[in-house]
BALOBA-1460 file (C-alpha; in Angstrom, 3 decimals):
// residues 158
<rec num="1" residu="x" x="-60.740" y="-77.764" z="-62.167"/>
<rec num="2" residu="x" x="-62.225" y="-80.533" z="-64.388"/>
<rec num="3" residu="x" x="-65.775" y="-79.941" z="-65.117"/>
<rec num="4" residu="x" x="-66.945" y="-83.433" z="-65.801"/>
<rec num="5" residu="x" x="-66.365" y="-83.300" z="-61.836"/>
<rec num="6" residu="x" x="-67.554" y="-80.465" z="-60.790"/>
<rec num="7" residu="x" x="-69.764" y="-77.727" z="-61.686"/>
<rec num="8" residu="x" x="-67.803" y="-74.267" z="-62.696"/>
<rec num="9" residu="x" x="-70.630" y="-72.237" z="-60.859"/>
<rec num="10" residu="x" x="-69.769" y="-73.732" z="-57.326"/>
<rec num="11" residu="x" x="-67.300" y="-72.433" z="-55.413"/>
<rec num="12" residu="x" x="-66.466" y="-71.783" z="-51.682"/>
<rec num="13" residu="x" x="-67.051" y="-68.798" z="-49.850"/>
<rec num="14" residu="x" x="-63.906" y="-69.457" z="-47.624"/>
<rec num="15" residu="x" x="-61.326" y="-66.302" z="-48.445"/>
<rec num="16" residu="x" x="-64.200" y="-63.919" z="-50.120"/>
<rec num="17" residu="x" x="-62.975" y="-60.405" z="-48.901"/>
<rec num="18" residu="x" x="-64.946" y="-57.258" z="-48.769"/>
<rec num="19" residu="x" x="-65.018" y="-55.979" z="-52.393"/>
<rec num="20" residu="x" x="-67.223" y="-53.082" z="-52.496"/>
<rec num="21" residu="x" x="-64.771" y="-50.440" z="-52.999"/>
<rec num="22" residu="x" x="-62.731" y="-53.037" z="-55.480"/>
<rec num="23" residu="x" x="-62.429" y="-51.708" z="-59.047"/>
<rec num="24" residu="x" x="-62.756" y="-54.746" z="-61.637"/>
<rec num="25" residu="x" x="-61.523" y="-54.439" z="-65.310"/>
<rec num="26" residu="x" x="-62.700" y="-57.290" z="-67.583"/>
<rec num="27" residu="x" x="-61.920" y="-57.802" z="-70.442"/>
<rec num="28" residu="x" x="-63.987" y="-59.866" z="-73.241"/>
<rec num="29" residu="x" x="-62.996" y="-61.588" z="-76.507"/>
<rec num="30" residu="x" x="-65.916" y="-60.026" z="-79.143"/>
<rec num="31" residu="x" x="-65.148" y="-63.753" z="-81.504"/>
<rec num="32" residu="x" x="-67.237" y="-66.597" z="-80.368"/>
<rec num="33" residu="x" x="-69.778" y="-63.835" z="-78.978"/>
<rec num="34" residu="x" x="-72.465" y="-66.149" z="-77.852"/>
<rec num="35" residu="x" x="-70.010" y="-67.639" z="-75.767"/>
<rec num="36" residu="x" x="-68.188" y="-65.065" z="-73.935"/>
<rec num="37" residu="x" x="-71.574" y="-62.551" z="-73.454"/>
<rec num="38" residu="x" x="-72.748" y="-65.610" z="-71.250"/>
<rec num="39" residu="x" x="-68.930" y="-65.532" z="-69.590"/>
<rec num="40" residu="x" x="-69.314" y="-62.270" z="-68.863"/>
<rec num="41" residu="x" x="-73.211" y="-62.253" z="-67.599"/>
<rec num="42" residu="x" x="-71.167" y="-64.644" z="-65.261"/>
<rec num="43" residu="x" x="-68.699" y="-62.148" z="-64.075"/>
<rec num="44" residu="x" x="-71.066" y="-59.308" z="-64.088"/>
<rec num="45" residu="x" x="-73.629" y="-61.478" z="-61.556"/>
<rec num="46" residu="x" x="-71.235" y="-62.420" z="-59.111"/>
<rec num="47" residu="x" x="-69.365" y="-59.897" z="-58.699"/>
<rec num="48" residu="x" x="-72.444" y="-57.880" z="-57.712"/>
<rec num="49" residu="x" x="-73.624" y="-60.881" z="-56.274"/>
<rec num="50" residu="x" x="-70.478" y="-60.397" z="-53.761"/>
<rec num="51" residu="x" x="-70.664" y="-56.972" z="-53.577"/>
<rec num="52" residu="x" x="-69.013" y="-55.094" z="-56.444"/>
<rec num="53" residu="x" x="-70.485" y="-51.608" z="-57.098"/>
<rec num="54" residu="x" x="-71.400" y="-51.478" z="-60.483"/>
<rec num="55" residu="x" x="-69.623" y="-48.521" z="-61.314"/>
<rec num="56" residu="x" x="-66.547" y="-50.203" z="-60.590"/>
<rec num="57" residu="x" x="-67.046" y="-52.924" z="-63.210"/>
<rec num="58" residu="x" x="-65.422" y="-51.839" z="-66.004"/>
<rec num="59" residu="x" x="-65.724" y="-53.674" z="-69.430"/>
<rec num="60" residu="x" x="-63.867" y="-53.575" z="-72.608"/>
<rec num="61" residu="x" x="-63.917" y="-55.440" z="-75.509"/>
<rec num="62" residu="x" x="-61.340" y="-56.920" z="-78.016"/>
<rec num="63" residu="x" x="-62.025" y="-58.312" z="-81.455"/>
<rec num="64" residu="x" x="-60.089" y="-61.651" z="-80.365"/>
<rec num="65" residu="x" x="-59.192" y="-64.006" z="-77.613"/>
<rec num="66" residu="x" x="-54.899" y="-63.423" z="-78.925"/>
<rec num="67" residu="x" x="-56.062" y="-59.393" z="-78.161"/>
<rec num="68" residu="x" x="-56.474" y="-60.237" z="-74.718"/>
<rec num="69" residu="x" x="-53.077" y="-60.247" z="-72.984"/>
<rec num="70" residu="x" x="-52.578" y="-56.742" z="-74.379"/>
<rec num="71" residu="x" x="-56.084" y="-55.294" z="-73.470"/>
<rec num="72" residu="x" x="-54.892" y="-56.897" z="-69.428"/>
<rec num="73" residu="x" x="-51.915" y="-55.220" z="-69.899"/>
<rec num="74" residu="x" x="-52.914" y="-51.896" z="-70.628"/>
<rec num="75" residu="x" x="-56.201" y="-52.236" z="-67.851"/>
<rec num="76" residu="x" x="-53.806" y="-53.569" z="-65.248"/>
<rec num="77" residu="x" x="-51.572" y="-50.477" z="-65.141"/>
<rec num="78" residu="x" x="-54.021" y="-48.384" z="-64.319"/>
<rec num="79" residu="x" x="-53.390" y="-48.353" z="-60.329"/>
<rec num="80" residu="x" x="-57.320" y="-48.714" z="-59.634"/>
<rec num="81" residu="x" x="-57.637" y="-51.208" z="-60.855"/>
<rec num="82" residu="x" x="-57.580" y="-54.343" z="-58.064"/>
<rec num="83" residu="x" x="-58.233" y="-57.395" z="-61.005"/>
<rec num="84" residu="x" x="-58.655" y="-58.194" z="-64.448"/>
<rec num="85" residu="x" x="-60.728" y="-60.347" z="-65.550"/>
<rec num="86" residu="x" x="-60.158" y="-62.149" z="-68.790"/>
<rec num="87" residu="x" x="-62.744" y="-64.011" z="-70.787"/>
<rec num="88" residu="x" x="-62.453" y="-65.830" z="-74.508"/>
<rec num="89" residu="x" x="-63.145" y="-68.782" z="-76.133"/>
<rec num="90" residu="x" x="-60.791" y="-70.731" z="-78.396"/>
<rec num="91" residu="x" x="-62.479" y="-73.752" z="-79.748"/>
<rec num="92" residu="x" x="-60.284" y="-76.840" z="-81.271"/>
<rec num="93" residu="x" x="-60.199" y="-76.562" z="-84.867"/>
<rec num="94" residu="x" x="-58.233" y="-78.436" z="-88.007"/>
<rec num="95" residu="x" x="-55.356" y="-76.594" z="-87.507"/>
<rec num="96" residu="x" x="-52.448" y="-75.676" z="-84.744"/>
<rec num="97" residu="x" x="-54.163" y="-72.404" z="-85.028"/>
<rec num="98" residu="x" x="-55.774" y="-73.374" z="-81.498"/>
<rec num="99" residu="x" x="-52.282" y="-74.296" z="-79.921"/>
<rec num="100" residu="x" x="-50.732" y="-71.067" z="-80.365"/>
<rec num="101" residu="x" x="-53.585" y="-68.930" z="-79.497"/>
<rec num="102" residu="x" x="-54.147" y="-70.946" z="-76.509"/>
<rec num="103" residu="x" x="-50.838" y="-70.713" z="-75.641"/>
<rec num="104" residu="x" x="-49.808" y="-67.162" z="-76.154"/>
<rec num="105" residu="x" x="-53.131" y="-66.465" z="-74.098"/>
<rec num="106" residu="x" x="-51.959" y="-68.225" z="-71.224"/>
<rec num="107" residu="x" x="-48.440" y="-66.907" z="-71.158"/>
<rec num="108" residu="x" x="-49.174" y="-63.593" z="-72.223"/>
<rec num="109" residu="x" x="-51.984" y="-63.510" z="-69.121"/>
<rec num="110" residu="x" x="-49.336" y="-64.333" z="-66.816"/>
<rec num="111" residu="x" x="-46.470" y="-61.787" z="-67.774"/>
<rec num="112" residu="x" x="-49.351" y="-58.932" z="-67.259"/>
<rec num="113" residu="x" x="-50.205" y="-60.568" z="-63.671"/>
<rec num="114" residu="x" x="-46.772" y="-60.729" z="-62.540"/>
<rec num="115" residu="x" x="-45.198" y="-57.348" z="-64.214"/>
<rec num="116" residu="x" x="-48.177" y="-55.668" z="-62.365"/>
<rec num="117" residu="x" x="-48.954" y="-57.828" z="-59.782"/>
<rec num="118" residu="x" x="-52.371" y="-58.414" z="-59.657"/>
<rec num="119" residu="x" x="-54.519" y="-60.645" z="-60.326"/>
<rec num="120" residu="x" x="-55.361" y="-60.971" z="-63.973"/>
<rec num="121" residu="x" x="-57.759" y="-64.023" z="-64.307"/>
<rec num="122" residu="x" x="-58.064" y="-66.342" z="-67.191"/>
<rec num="123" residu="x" x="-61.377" y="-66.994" z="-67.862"/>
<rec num="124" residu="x" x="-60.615" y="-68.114" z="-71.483"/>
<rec num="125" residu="x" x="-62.465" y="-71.960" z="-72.493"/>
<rec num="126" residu="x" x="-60.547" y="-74.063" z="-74.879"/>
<rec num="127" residu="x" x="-63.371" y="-77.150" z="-75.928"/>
<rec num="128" residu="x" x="-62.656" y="-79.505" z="-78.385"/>
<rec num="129" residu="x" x="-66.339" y="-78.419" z="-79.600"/>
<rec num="130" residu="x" x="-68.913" y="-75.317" z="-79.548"/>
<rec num="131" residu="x" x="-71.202" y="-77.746" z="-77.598"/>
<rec num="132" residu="x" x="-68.731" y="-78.218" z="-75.091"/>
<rec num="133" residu="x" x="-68.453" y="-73.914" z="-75.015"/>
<rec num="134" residu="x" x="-72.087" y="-73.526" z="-74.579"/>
<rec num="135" residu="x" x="-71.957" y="-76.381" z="-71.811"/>
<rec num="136" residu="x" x="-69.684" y="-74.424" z="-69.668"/>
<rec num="137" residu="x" x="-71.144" y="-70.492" z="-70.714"/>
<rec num="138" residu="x" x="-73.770" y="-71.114" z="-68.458"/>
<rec num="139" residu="x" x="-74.709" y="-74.615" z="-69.614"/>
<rec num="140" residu="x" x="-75.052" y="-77.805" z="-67.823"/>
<rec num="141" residu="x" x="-71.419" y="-77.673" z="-66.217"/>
<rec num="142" residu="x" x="-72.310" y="-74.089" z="-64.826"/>
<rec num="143" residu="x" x="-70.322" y="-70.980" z="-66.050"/>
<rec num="144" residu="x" x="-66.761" y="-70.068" z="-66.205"/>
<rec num="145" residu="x" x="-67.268" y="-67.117" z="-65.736"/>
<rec num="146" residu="x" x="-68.488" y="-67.461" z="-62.575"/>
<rec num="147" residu="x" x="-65.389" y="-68.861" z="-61.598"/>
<rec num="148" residu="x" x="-63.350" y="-66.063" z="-62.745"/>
<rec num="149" residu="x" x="-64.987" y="-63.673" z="-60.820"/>
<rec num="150" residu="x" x="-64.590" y="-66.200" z="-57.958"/>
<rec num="151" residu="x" x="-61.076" y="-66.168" z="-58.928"/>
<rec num="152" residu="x" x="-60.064" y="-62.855" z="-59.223"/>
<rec num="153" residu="x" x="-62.168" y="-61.833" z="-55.597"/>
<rec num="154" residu="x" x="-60.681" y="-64.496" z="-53.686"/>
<rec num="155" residu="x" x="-57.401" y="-63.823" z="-54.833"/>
<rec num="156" residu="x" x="-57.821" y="-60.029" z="-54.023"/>
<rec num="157" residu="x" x="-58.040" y="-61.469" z="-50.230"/>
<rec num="158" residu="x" x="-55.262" y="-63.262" z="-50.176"/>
């Protein structure tokens, strides 16, 4: 969903299960820190928010956003878990550097969703700019990770 159109911290109720006795991994890139600690603030609120105990939020980090897709991997095969939850931040630099970590996210995101088949949510922002991070880690566009969390709950009910 394009933020210039709407703000990442509204969503629709419609299809929000029952997710008190869901078990949530997520899983949060330690590079670009200010960024993803508001990502996961994000997470963490709604899922309680919707009902999550907080015992069954269960965070790890990774040193990178590229560390992700293994970090899903190895939460998602643990049969409690219902969802991972995936949060980074990749800003656009002077290099391809961002095209191949952006990519390799994405992909490597997917395989671990479909080999396990579950939901494993990508909550990873890829701004041109650190400005354009911030805006969407809580800023004036609202927080992404908010709509992870969103994410991964409604897809638990589908």
């Amino acid at each position: 969903m394009a933020s210039n159109q709407k703000n990442l911290s509204d969503y629709s109720n419609k299809n929000v299960k029952d997710i008190s006795r869901s078990k949530f991994a997520v899983v949060v890139s330690e590079w670009n820190e200010e960024v993803t600690e508001s990502l996961y603030s994000g997470v963490y609120s709604t899922l309680l928010e919707h009902g999550a105990d907080k015992d069954n939020i269960i965070r790890k980090s990774v040193p990178g956003t590229f560390e992700l897709s293994l970090a899903a991997q190895w939460m998602a095969q643990h049969e409690d878990i219902d969802a991972v939850i995936c949060l980074g931040c990749v800003v656009q630099g002077e290099t391809r550097h961002f095209d191949f970590i952006c990519e390799a996210v994405a992909q490597g995101i997917t395989n671990v969703s479909l080999k396990y088949n579950k939901p494993v949510i990508f909550g990873v922002l890829t701004p041109n700019t650190q400005k354009q991070a911030l805006d969407r880690a809580g800023g004036k566009y609202g927080n992404k990770g908010d709509e992870a969390a969103i994410t991964a709950i409604k897809m638990l009910g589908f």
